[in-house]
MITORDREN-764010 format. One record per residue: y, x, z of N, C-alpha, C, CB in turn; residue in one letter. Coordinates in steps of 0.05 Angstrom, whole numbers, m for minus. Glycine has a CB too. Layout:
N
pt n_y:Y&n_x:X&n_z:Z&ca_y:Y&ca_x:X&ca_z:Z&c_y:Y&c_x:X&c_z:Z&cb_y:Y&cb_x:X&cb_z:Z&r:A
...
# end
This chain:
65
pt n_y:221&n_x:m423&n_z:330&ca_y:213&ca_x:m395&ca_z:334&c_y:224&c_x:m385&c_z:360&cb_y:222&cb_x:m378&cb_z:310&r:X
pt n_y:208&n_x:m368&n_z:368&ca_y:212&ca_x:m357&ca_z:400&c_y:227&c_x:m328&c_z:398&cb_y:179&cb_x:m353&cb_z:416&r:X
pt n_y:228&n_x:m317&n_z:418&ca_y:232&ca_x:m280&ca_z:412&c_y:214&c_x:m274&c_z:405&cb_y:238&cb_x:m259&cb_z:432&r:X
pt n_y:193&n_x:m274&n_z:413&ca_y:159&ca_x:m260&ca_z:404&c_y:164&c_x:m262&c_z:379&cb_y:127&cb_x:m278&cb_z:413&r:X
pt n_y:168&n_x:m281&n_z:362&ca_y:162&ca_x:m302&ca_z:333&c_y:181&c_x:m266&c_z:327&cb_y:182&cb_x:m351&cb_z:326&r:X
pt n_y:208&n_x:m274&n_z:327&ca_y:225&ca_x:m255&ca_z:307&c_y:214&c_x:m227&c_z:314&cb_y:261&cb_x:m256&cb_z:313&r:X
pt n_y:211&n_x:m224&n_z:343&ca_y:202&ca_x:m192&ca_z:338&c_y:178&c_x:m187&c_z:319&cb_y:191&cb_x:m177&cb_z:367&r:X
pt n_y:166&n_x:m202&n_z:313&ca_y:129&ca_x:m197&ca_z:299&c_y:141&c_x:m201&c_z:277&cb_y:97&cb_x:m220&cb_z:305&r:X
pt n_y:166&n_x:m218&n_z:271&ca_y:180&ca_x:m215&ca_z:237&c_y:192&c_x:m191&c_z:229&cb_y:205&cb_x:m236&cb_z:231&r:X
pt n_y:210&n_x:m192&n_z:247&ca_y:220&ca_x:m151&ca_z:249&c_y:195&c_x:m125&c_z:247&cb_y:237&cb_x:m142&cb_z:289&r:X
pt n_y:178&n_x:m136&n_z:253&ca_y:164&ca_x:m117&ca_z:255&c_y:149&c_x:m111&c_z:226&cb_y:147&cb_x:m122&cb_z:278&r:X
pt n_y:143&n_x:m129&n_z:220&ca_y:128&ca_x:m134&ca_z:201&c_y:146&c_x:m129&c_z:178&cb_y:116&cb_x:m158&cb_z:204&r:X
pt n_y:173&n_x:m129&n_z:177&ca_y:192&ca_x:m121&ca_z:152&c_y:188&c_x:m90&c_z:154&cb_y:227&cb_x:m133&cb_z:155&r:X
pt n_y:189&n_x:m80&n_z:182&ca_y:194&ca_x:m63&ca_z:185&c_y:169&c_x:m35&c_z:175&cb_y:203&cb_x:m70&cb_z:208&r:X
pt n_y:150&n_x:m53&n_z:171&ca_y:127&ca_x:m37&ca_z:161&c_y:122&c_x:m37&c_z:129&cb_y:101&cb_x:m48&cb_z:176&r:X
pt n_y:142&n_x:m74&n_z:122&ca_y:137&ca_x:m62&ca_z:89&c_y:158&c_x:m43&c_z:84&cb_y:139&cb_x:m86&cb_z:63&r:X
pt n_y:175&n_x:m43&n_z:96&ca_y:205&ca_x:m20&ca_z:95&c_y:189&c_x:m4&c_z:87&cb_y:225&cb_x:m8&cb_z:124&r:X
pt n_y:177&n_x:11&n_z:107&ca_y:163&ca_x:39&ca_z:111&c_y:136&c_x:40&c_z:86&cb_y:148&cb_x:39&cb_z:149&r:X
pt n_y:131&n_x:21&n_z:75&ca_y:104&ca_x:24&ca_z:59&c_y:115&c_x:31&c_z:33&cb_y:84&cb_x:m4&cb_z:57&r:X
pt n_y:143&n_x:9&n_z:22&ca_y:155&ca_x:14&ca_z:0&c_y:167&c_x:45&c_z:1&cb_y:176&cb_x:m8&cb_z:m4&r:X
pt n_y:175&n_x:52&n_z:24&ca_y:186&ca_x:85&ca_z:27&c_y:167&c_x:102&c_z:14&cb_y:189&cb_x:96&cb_z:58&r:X
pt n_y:140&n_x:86&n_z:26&ca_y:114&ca_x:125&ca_z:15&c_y:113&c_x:115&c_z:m15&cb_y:62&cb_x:131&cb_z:34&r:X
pt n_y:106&n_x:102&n_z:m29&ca_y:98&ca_x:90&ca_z:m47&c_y:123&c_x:96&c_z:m68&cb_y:91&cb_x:62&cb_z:m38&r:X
pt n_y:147&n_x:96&n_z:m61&ca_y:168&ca_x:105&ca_z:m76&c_y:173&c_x:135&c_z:m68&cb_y:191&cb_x:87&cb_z:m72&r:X
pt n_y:165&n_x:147&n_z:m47&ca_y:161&ca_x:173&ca_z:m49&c_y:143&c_x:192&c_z:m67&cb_y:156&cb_x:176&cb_z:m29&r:X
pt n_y:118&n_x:177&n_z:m68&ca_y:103&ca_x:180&ca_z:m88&c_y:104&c_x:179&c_z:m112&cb_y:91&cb_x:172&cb_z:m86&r:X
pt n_y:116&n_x:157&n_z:m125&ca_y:126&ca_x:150&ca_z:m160&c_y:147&c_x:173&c_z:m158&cb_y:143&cb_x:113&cb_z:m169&r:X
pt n_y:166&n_x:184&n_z:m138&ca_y:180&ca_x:204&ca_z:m141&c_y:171&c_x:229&c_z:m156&cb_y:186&cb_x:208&cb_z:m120&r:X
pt n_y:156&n_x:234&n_z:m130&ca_y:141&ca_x:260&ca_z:m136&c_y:126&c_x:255&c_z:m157&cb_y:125&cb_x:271&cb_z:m115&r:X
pt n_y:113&n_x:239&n_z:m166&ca_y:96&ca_x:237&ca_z:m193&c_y:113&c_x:232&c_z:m217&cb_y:74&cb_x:212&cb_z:m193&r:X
pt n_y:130&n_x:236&n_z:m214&ca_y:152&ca_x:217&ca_z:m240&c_y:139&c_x:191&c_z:m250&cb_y:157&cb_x:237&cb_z:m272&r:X
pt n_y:131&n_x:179&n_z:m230&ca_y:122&ca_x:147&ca_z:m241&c_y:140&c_x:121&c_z:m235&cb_y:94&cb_x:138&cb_z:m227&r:X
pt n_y:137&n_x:108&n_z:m257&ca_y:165&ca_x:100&ca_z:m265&c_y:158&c_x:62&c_z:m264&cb_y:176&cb_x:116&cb_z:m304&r:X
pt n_y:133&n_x:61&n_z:m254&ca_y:124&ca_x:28&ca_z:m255&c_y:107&c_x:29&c_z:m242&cb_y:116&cb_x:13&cb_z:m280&r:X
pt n_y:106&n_x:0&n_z:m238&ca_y:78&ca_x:m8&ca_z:m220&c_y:60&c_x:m14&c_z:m235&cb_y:78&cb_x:m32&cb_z:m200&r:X
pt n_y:69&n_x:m10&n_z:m259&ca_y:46&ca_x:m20&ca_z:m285&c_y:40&c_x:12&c_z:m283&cb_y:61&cb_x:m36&cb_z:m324&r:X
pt n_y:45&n_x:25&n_z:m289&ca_y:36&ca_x:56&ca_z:m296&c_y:19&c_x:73&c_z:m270&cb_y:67&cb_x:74&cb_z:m302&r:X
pt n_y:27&n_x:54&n_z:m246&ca_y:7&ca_x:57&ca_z:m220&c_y:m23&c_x:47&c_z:m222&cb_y:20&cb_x:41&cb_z:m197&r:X
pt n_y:m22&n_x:23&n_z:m232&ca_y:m44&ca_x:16&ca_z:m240&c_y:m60&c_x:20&c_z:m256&cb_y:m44&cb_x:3&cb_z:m241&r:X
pt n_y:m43&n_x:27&n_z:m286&ca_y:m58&ca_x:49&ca_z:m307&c_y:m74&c_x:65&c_z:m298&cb_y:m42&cb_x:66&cb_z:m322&r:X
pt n_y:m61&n_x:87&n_z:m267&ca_y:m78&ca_x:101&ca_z:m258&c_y:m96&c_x:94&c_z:m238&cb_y:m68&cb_x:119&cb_z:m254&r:X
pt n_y:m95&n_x:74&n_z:m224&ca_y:m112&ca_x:66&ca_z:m205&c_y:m137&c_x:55&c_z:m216&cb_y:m98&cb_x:48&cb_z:m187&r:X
pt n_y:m143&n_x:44&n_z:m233&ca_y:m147&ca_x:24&ca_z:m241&c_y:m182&c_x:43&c_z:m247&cb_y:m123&cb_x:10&cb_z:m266&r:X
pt n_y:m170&n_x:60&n_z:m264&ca_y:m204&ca_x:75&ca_z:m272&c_y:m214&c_x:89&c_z:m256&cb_y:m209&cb_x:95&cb_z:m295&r:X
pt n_y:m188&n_x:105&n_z:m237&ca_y:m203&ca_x:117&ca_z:m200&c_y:m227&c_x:89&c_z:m189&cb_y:m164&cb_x:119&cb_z:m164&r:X
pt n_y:m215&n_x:73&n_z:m189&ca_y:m232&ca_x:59&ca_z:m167&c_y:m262&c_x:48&c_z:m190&cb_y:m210&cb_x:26&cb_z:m150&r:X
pt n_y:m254&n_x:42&n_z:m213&ca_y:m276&ca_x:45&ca_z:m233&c_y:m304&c_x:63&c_z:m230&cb_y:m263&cb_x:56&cb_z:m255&r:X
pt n_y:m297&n_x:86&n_z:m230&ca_y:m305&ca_x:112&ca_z:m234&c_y:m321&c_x:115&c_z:m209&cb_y:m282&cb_x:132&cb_z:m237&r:X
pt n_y:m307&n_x:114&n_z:m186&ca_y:m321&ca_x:113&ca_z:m160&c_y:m346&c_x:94&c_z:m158&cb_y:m302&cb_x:106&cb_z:m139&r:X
pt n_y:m353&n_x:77&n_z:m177&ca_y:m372&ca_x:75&ca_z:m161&c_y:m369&c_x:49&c_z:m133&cb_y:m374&cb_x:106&cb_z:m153&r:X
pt n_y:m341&n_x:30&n_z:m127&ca_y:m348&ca_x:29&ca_z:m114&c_y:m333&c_x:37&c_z:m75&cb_y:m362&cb_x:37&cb_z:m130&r:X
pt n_y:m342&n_x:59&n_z:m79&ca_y:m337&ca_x:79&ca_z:m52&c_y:m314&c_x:72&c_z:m48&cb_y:m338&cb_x:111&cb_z:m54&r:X
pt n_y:m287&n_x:84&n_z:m65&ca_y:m268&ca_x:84&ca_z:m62&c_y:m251&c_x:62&c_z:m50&cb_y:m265&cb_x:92&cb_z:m78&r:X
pt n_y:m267&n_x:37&n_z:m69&ca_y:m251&ca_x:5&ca_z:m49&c_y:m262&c_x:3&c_z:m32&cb_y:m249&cb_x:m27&cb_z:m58&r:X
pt n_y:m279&n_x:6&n_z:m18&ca_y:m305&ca_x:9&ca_z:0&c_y:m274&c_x:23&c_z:24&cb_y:m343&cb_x:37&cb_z:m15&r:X
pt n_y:m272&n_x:41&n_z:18&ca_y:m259&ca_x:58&ca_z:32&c_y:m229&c_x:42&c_z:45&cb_y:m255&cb_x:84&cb_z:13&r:X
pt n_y:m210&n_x:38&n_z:18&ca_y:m188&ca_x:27&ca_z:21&c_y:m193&c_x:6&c_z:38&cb_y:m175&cb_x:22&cb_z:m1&r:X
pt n_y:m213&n_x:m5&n_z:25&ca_y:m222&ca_x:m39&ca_z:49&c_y:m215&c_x:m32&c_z:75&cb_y:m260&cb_x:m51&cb_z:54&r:X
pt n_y:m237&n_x:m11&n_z:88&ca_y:m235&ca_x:m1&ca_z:101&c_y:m214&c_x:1&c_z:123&cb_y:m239&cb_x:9&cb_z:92&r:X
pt n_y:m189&n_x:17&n_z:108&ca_y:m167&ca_x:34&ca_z:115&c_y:m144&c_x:8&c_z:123&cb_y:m158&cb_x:57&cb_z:88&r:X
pt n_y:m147&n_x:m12&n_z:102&ca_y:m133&ca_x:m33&ca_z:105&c_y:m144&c_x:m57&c_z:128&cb_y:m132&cb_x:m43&cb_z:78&r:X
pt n_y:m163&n_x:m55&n_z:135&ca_y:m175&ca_x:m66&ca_z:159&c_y:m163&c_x:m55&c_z:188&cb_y:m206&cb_x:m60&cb_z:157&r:X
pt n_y:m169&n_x:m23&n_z:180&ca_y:m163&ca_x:m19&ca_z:205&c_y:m140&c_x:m26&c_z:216&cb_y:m166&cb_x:2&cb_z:210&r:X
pt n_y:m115&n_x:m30&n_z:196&ca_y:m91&ca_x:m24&ca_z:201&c_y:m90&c_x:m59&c_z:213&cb_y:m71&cb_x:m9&cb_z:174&r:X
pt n_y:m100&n_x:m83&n_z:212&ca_y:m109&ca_x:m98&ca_z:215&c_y:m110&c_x:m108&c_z:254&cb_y:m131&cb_x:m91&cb_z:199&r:X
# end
């Protein structure tokens, strides 16, 4: 591994750092207490939609890509 190699590893920790931050900011503010109980609720949103909604996330997760 080079410097390039570790910086794109640092970096990349450094973004799940930051992902686990909102995501546990969120179960905060929701009083949600699992990743099972995240999915309880996710689960019939993206149901329900039709669709759209992963359509969307796809999306969102591409761009970041």
């Amino acid at each position: 591994m080079d410097k390039k190699d570790v910086l794109e590893i640092a970096e990349g920790l450094r973004l799940i750092e930051e992902g686990v931050e909102r995501i546990q900011s969120v179960m905060r503010e929701k009083k949600i207490r699992s990743i099972k109980d995240i999915a309880a609720e996710l689960i019939p949103c993206f149901k329900e939609d039709d669709d759209s909604l992963t359509e969307t996330v796809i999306q969102h997760l591409d761009k970041k890509n």
